[in-house]
C-alpha positions in Angstrom: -14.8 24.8 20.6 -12.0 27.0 22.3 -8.3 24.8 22.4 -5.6 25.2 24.2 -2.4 23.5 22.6 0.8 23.4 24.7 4.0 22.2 24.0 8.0 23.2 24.5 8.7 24.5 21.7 7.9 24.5 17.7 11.5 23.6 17.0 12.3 21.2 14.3 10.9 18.0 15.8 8.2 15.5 14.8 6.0 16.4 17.5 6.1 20.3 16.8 4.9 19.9 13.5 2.0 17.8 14.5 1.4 20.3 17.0 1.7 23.2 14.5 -0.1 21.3 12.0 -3.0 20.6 14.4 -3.5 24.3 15.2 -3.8 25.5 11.8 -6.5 22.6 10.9 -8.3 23.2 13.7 -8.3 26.9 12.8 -9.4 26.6 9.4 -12.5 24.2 10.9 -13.7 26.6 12.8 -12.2 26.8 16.1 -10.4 29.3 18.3 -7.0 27.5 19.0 -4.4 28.8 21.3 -0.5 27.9 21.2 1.3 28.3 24.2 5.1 27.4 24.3 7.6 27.6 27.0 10.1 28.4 24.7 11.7 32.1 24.6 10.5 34.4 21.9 11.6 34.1 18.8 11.2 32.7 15.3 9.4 29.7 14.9 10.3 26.3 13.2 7.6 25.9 11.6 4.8 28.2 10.4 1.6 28.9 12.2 -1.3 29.9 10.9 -1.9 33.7 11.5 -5.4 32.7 13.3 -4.0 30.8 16.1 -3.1 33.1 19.4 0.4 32.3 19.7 1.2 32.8 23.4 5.1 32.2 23.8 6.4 32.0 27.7 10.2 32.2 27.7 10.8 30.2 30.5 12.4 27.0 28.5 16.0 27.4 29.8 17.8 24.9 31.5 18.5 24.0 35.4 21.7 23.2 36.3 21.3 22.2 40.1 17.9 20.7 42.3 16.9 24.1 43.5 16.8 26.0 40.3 15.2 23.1 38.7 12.2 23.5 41.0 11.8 27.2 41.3 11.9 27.1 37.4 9.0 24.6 37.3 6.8 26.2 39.6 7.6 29.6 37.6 6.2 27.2 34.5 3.5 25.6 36.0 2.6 29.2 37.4 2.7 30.9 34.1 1.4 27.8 32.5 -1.9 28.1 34.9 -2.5 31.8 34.0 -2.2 31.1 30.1 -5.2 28.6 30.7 -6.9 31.0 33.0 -6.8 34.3 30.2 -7.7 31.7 27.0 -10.4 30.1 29.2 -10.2 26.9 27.0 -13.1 24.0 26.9 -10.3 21.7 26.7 -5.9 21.5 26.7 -4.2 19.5 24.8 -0.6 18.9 25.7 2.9 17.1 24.1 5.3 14.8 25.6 5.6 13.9 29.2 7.7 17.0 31.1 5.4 19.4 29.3 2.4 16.9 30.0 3.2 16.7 33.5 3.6 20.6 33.8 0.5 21.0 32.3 -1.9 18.2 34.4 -0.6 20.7 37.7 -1.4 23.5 35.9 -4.9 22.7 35.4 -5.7 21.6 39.0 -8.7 22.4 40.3 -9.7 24.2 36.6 -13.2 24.1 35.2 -11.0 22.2 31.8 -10.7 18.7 30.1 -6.8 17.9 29.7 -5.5 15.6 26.8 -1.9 14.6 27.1 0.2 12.9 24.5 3.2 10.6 24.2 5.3 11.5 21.0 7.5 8.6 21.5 8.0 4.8 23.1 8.0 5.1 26.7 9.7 1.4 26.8 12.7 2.9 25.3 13.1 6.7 26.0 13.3 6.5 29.7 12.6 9.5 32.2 14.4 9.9 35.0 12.5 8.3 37.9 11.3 11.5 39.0 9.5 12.5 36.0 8.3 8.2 35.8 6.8 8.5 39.1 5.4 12.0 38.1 3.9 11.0 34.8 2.3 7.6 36.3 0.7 10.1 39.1 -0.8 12.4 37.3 -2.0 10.8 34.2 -4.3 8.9 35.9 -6.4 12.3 36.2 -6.1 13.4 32.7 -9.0 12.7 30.4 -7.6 10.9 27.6 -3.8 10.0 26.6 -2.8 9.6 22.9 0.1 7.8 21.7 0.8 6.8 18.3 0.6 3.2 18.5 -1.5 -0.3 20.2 1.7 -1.2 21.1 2.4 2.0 23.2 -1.2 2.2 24.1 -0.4 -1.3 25.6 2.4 -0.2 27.7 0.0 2.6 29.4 -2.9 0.7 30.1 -1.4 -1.7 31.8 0.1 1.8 34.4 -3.1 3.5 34.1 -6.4 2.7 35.9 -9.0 4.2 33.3 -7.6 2.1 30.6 -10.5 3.2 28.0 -8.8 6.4 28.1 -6.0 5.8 26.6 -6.2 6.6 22.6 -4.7 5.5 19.3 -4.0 8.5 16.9 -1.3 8.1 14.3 0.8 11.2 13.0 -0.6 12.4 9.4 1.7 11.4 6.3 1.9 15.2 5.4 4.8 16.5 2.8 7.2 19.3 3.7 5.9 22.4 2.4 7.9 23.7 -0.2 8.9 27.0 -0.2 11.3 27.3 -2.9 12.1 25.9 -5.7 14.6 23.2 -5.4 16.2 24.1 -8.7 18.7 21.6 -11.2 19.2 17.9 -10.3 22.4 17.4 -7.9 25.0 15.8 -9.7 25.6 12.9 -7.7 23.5 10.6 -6.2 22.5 10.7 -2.7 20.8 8.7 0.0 18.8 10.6 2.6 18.7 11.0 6.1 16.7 13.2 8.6 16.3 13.9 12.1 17.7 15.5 15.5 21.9 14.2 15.3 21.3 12.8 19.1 22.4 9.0 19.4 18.1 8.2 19.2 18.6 8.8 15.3 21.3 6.1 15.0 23.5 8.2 12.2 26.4 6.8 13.4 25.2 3.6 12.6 24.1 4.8 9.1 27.3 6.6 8.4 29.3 2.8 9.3 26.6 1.5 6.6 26.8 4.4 4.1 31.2 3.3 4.4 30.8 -0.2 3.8 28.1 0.9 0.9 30.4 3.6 -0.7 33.2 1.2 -1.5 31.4 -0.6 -4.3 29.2 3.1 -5.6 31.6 5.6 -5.8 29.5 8.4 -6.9 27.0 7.8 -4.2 26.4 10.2 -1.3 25.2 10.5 1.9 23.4 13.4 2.9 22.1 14.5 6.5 19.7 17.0 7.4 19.1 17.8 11.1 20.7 19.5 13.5 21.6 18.5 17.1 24.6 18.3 19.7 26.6 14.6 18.0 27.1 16.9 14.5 30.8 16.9 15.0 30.7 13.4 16.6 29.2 12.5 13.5 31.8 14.5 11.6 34.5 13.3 12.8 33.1 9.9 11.7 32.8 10.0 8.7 36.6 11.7 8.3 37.6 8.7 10.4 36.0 6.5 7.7 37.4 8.4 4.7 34.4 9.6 4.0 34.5 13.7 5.0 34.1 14.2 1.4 31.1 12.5 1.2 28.5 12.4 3.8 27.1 15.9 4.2 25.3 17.1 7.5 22.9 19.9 6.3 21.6 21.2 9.1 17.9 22.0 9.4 15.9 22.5 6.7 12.4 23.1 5.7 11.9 22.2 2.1 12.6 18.2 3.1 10.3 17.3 0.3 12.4 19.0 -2.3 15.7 16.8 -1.1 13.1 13.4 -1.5 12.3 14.3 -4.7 16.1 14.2 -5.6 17.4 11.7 -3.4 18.1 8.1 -4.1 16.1 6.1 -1.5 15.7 7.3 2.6 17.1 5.7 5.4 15.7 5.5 9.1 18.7 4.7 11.1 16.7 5.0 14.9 17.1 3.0 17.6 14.3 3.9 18.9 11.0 5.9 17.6 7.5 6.8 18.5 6.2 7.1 14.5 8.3 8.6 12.5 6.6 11.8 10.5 9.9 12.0 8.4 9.4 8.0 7.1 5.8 9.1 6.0 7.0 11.9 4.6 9.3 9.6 2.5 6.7 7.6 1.6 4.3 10.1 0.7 7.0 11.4 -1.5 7.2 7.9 -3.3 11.1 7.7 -2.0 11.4 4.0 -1.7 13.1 3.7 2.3 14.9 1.5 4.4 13.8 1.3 8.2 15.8 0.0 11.3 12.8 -2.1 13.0 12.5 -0.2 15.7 10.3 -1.6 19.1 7.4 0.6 17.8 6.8 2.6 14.8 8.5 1.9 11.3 7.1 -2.2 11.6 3.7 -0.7 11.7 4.0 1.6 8.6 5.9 -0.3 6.7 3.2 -3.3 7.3 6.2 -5.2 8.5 8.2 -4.7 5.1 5.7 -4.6 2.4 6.3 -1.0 1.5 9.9 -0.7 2.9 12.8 -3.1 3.4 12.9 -3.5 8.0 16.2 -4.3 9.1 17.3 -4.7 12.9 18.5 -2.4 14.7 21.5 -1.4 16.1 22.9 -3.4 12.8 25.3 -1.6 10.7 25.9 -4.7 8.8 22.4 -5.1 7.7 21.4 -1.5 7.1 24.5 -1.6 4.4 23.1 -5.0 3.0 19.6 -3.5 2.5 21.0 -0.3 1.0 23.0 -2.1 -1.2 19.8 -4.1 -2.1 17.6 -1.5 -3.3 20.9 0.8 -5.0 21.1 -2.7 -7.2 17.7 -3.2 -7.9 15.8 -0.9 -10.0 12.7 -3.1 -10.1 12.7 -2.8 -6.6 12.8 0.8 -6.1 10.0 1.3 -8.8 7.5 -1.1 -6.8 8.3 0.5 -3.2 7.7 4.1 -5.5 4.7 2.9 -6.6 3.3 1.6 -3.1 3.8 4.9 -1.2 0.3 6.3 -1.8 -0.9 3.2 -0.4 1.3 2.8 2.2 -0.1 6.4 3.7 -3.4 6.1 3.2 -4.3 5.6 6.6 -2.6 8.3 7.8 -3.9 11.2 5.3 -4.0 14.4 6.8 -7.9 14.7 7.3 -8.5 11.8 8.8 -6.1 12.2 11.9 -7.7 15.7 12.2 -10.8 14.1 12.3 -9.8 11.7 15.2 -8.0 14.7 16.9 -11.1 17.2 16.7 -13.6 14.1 17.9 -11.7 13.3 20.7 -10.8 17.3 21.8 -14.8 17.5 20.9 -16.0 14.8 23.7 -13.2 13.8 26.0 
């Protein structure tokens, strides 16, 4: 089978590294994968396997007025069209709805299956009506759309008239890959937390948590990894709280596993989510985690708290309560350790490829 995967970027997102992942298991099975991007040329996020034709388009920059906007997407869709046209795919796979929409013009009128996916709750990340009315359009025609969840699959059939086409496919509980060693124990302790810094993530509400948590652990710190544009939002924050000192924004980084090994328990702040690779990767890691309960997403793989203490969200209050829970209980922490393997069993890497490659196979 000859694949087409498309998506913006391979930046440091959830749904790049599903999409990288995807390509290099589909690879090693056999397959001729493509990855096209309409990001500019450069370095990738995350690794690809050397196998995959990596087609990169460079035409991911933004629009600042109507006009631009459209002669930029037509430039896409354009480039888009030939990219299918040269790799002569039996079928495309596509992320997230802009790129998803980009792609179902695209491949008008092509001899080619299309697969779109949602990496995230449509109920709560809203489009602008224009890219709504767009995606409600046009999925109608693809052949199947994945999301991650029967709640979000819910939310779809009931906009799209071929409702048997819409498909449940998890994310994979897959570990960082290490590349380097992440040497001597820090001295202090540390709770984790990991994602774009956009208000999504909710680290300004973990960072009012982590202050009212701090007063009573006075070695404890909080430590961030992501980049995005609230960094020095979140900065100034934490300085406001008396806290510069401790809460430490990392920036991106690739060896995520090694800070879990390390770290004192994991914290998913979100507002909102889709289903979050970095709380599997916590759990896979055996780093017991606190969730905001989030409309879809951490309630399902937590199995609505048994392997991870749910709080609501938007609720500093109770984020710091549960924190303060599992810093004081020892017991606690061991057991929610302990469950992690089981908590990700149903997401192990092969089976989600499996689902992937079955569907791409016969959609």
């Amino acid at each position: 089978m000859r694949v087409a995967l498309m998506i913006s970027s391979l930046g440091p997102g959830g749904a790049e590294r599903v999409m990288s992942l995807l390509a290099g298991e589909l690879v090693v099975r056999g397959h001729e994968v493509w990855l096209v991007t309409l990001a500019q040329t450069g370095d990738d996020f995350f690794r690809v396997d050397p196998r995959v034709h990596r087609l990169r388009l460079g035409l991911s920059r933004e629009s600042m007025r109507i006009w631009d906007a459209l002669y930029t997407n037509v430039s896409r869709i354009r480039a888009l069209r030939r990219a299918v046209m040269s790799a002569a795919p039996h079928v495309v796979l596509s992320f997230m709805t802009r790129t998803n929409v980009l792609v179902l013009l695209a491949c008008a009128g092509l001899p080619v299956r299309v697969v779109v996916s949602e990496r995230v709750d449509p109920a709560s990340h809203r489009e602008t009506l224009f890219w709504q009315g767009l995606r409600v359009l046009l999925y109608q025609r693809a052949d199947a759309v994945v999301v991650q969840t029967e709640r979000i699959a819910t939310w779809f059939r009931r906009r799209l008239w071929k409702r048997e086409r819409v498909v449940v496919i998890p994310n994979p509980a897959v570990p960082s890959e290490q590349t380097s060693d992440p040497g001597e124990e820090p001295p202090q302790p540390f709770i984790l937390g990991a994602g774009r810094l956009v208000p999504q993530k909710g680290f300004d509400i973990l960072i009012r948590a982590f202050a009212v948590v701090a007063t009573d652990a006075p070695q404890l710190r909080l430590v961030i990894a992501g980049e995005g544009p609230d960094a020095q939002q979140l900065r100034d924050l934490a300085a406001g709280l008396g806290l510069g000192s401790r809460v430490t924004l990392l920036g991106n980084v690739r060896d995520l596993s090694a800070l879990m090994r390390y770290a004192v328990a994991f914290v998913l702040s979100s507002r909102y989510e889709g289903f979050p690779n970095v709380l599997l990767e916590a759990l896979a890691c055996g780093l017991p985690t606190v969730a905001a309960d989030c409309p879809v997403g951490p309630r399902e793989i937590l199995a609505g708290g048994q392997y991870g203490l749910l709080v609501p969200c938007n609720d500093a209050a109770a984020l710091a309560r549960a924190i303060a829970r599992l810093l004081a209980d020892a017991e606690l922490r061991q057991r929610l350790s302990a469950l992690g393997p089981i908590a990700t069993a149903p997401y192990e890497k092969r089976r989600v490829v499996d689902a992937w490659e079955s569907l791409l196979a016969h959609s």
